[in-house]
C-alpha positions in Angstrom: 0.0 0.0 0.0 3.2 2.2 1.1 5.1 1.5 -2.3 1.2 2.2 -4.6 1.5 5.4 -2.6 5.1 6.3 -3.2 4.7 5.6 -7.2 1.7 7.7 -7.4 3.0 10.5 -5.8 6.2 9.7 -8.1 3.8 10.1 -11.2 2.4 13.6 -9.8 5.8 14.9 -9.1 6.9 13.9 -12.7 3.8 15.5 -14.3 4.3 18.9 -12.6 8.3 19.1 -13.7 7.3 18.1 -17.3 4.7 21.0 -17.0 7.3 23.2 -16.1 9.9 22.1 -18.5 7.4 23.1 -21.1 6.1 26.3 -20.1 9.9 27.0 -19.3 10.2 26.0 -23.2 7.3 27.6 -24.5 8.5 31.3 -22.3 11.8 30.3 -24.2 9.7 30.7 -27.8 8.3 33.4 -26.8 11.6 35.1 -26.1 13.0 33.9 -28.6 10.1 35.2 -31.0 10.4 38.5 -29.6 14.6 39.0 -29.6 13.6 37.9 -33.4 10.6 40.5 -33.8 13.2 43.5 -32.5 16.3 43.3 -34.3 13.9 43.3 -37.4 12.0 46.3 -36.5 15.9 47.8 -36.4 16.9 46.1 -39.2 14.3 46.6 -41.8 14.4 50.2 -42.0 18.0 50.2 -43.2 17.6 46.8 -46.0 14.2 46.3 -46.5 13.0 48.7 -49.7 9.7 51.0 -49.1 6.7 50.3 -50.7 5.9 53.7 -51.6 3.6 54.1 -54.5 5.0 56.0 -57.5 4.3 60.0 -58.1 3.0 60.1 -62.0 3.3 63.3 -63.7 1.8 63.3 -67.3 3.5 66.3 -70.0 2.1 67.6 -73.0 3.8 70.1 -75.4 2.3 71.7 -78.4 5.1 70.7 -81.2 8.7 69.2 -81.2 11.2 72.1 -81.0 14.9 72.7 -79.2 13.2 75.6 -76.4 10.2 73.4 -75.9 13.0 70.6 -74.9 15.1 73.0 -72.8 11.8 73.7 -70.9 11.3 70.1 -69.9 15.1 69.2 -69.4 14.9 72.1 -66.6 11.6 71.1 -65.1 13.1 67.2 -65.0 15.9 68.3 -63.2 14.5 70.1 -60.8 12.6 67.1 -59.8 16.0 64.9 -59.9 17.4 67.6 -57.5 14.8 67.0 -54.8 14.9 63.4 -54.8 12.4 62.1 -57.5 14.2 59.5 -60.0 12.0 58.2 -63.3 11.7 54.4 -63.0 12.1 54.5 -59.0 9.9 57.0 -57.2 8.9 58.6 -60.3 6.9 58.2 -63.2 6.4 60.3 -66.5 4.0 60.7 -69.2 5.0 62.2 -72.2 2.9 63.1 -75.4 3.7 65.8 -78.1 0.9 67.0 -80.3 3.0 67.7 -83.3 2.0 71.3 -84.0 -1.6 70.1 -83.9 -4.6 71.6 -81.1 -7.1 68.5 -82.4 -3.9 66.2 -81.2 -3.6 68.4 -77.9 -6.9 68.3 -77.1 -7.0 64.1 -77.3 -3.7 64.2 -75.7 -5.1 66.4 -72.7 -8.3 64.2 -72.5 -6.8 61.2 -71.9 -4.5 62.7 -69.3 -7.4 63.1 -67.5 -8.4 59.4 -67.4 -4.9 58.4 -66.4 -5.2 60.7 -63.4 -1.7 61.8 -62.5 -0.2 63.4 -60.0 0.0 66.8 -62.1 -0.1 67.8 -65.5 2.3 69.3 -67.1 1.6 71.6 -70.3 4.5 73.0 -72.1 3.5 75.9 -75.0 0.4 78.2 -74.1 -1.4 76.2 -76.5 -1.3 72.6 -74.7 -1.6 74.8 -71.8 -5.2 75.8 -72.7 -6.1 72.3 -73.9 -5.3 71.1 -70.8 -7.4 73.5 -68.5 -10.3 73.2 -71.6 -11.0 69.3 -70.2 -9.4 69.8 -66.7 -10.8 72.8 -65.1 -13.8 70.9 -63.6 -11.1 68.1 -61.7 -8.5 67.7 -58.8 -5.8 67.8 -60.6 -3.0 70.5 -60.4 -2.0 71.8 -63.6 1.4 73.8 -64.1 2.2 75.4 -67.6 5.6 76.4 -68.9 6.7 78.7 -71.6 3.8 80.9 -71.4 4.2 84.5 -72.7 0.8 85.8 -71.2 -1.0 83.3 -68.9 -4.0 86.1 -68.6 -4.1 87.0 -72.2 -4.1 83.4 -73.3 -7.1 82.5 -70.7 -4.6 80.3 -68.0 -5.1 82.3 -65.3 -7.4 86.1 -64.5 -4.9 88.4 -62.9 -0.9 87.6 -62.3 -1.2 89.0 -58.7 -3.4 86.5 -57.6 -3.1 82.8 -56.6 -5.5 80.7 -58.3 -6.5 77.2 -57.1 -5.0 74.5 -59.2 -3.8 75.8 -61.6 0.1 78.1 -61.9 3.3 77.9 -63.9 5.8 79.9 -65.3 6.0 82.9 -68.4 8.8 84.1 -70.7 7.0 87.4 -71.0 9.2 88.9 -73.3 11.5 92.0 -72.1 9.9 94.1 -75.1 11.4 97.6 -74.1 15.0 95.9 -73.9 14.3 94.2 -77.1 13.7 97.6 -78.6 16.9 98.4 -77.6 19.1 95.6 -78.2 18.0 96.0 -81.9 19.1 99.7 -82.4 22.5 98.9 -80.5 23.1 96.5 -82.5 21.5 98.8 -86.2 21.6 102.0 -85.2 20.4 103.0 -88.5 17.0 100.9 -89.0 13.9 102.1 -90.5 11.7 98.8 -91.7 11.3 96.2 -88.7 9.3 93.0 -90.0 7.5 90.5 -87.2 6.8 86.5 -88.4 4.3 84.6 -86.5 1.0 82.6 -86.6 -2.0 84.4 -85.5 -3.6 81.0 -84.6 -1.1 81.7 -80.9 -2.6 83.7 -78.5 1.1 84.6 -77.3 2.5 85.7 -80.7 -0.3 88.2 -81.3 0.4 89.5 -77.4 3.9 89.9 -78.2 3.4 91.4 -82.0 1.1 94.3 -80.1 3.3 95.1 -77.2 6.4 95.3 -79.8 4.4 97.8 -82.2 3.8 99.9 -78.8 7.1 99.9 -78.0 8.1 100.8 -80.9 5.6 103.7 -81.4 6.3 104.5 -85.0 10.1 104.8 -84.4 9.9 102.5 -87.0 7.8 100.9 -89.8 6.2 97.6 -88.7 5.3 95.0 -91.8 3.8 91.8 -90.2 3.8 88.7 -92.2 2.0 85.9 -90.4 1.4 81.5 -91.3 -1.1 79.3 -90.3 1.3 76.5 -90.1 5.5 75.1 -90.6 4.9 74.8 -94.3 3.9 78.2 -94.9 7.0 79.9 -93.0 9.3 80.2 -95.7 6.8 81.6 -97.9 6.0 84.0 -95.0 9.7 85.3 -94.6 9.7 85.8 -98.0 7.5 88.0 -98.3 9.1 90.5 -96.1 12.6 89.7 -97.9 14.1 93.3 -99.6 11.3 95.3 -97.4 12.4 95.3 -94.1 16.0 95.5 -92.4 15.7 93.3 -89.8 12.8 90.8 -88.7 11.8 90.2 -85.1 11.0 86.7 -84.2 8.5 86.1 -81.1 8.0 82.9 -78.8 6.5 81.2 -81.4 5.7 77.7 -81.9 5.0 77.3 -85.4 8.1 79.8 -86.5 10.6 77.7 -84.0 9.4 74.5 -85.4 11.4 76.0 -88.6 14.0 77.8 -87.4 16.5 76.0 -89.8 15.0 76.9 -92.8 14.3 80.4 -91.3 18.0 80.8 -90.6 18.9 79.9 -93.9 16.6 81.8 -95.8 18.2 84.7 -93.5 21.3 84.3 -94.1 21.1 83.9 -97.7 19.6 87.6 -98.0 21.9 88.7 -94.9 18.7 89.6 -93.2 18.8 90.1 -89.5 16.9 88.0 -87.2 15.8 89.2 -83.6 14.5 87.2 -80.8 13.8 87.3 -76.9 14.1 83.4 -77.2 18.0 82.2 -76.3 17.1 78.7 -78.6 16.6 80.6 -81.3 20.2 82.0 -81.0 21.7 79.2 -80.9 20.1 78.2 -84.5 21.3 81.0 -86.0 18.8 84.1 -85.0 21.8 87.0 -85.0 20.6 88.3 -81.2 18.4 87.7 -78.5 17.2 89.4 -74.8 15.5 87.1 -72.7 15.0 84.0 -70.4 16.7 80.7 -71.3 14.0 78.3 -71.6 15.7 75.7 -69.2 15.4 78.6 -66.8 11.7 79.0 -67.9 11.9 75.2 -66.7 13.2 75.3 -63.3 11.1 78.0 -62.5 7.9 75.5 -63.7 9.6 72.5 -61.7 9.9 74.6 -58.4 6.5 75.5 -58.5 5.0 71.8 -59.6 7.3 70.7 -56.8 5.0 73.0 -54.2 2.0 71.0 -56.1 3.0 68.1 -55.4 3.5 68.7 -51.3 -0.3 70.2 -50.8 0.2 73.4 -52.1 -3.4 74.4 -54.0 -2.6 78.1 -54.7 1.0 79.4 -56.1 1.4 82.4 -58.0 2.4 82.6 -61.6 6.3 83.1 -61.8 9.4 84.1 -64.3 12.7 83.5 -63.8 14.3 86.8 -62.6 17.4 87.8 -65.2 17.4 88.5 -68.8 20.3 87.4 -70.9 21.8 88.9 -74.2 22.7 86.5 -76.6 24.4 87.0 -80.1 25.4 84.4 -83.0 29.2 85.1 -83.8 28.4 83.2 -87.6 25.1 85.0 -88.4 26.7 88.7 -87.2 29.8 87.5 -89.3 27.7 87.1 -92.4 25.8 90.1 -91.8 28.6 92.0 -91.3 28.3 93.1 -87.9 30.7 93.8 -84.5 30.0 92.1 -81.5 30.2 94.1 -78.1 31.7 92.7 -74.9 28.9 94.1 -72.8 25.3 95.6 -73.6 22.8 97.4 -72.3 24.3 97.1 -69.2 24.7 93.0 -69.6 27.9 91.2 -70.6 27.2 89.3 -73.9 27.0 85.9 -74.3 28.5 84.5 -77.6 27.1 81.9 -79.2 29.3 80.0 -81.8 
């Protein structure tokens, strides 16, 4: 009876140490689980890669031209510069309408279903496309390369923040074009202008330069509908004027070769407040680079793109002269070191 006693009380004993043994090995787990859970909360910030969803910003431009580009190259890198890489963080849309406002407007409508981030219109004419079909949404549209944002319908008044919409102008310096052209001829009498009237900003510019001019001189305007017509255009104003002032213009910059050519040929001075067009042969130039017309854009798209609704429209804030040592070469003429109170820059 002793000895049955002994043996159960034997059994009990062994039950409660294997008890313990285990809770002592589950409590061992469950440390062990945890040391585990810690050192990856420390150590997956530093390895382990985000899953942050990508920003899409979706970019339109009117037509295929070198200042157009310049435009988008600075607006790009202003977004490399604060930390946005394409194919990481970043993703863009890019469509050109080839000179066409039918293609613009499709181009701009089916931004609209892709819903970006922002939409970026380069030209005042894929600018106004894209407000046409967006103005009733969320999305925050910035324009670039805009020589009137009011005149061309972007925004109503320059001193006010609108919601949604902001960007950046190359309103011409029209008063120091004015002068940069009688430095450089003293003696002119016949000023012609080239442009398309279909651009809301050519026709802006054309008026504010026969202002500013105020019959100093006599103004002959020859004006296209479209790239194929611009040689025919020039022509026309070939052996009646001295010189030819170009504006922002899409559909003339589209053509710049042949415009330059045509130029030359009849040693036919070629004025600008468009840097690009210098660099293509146009003999002088006062004005914004378009890659600062660019950064200017990204900085503001950048504020978009952090919660900012209502910006201002901007312009970058120094002019630059510009001259083409070959064009003033063939046309016979001397290039200053310094103008109107800026050093010139001379473009080979």
């Amino acid at each position: 009876m002793e000895q049955h006693i002994n043996n159960k009380a034997a059994g009990i004993i062994t039950q409660i140490i294997d008890h313990k043994l285990q809770l002592f090995s589950i409590n061992i787990n469950h440390l062990y689980l945890l040391l585990i859970s810690i050192i990856l909360a420390y150590v997956n910030p530093v390895f382990a890669k985000p899953n942050k969803p990508q920003t899409v910003i979706a970019i339109t431009e009117i037509v295929q031209h070198s200042a157009l580009e310049e435009a988008k190259v600075g607006i790009i890198d202003i977004l490399k510069e604060s930390g946005y890489i394409e194919g990481e963080n970043l993703k863009i849309i890019q469509q050109n309408a080839q000179g066409s406002i039918a293609n613009a407007s499709l181009i701009a409508k089916n931004f609209i279903h892709l819903n970006p981030d922002a939409i970026v219109a380069i030209s005042t004419p894929s600018a106004q496309s894209v407000l046409n079909v967006a103005k009733n949404t969320k999305i925050p549209i910035i324009f670039s390369t805009v020589t009137d944002p009011v005149a061309a319908g972007l925004v109503h008044d320059l001193s006010i923040a609108e919601d949604r919409i902001t960007g950046s102008m190359d309103y011409p310096p029209i008063p120091e074009v004015v002068a940069l052209i009688k430095a450089l001829m003293p003696n002119i009498k016949t000023l012609g202008i080239l442009y398309n009237t279909g651009e809301a900003n050519s026709v802006k510019t054309a008026g504010l330069l026969k202002a500013a001019v105020d019959n100093q001189w006599q103004i002959i305007e020859s004006t296209t509908p479209n790239s194929a017509q611009v040689s025919q255009a020039l022509y026309r104003l070939v052996g009646k004027v001295d010189a030819v002032y170009l504006p922002s213009d899409n559909t003339v910059f589209a053509s710049m070769p042949t415009i330059v050519q045509i130029a030359r040929k009849h040693k036919l001075p070629l004025f600008a407040n468009e840097p690009t067009g210098v660099k293509q042969g146009v003999l002088a130039c006062i004005g914004y680079t378009q890659y600062a017309v660019g950064r200017t854009a990204g900085k503001l798209l950048l504020k978009m793109l952090d919660g900012e609704t209502k910006l201002k429209v901007e312009k970058p804030e120094q002019t630059e002269i510009f001259i083409n040592k070959t064009s003033a070469e063939i046309i016979g003429i001397t290039i200053p070191e310094k103008m109107l109170g800026h050093k010139v820059q001379i473009v080979e």
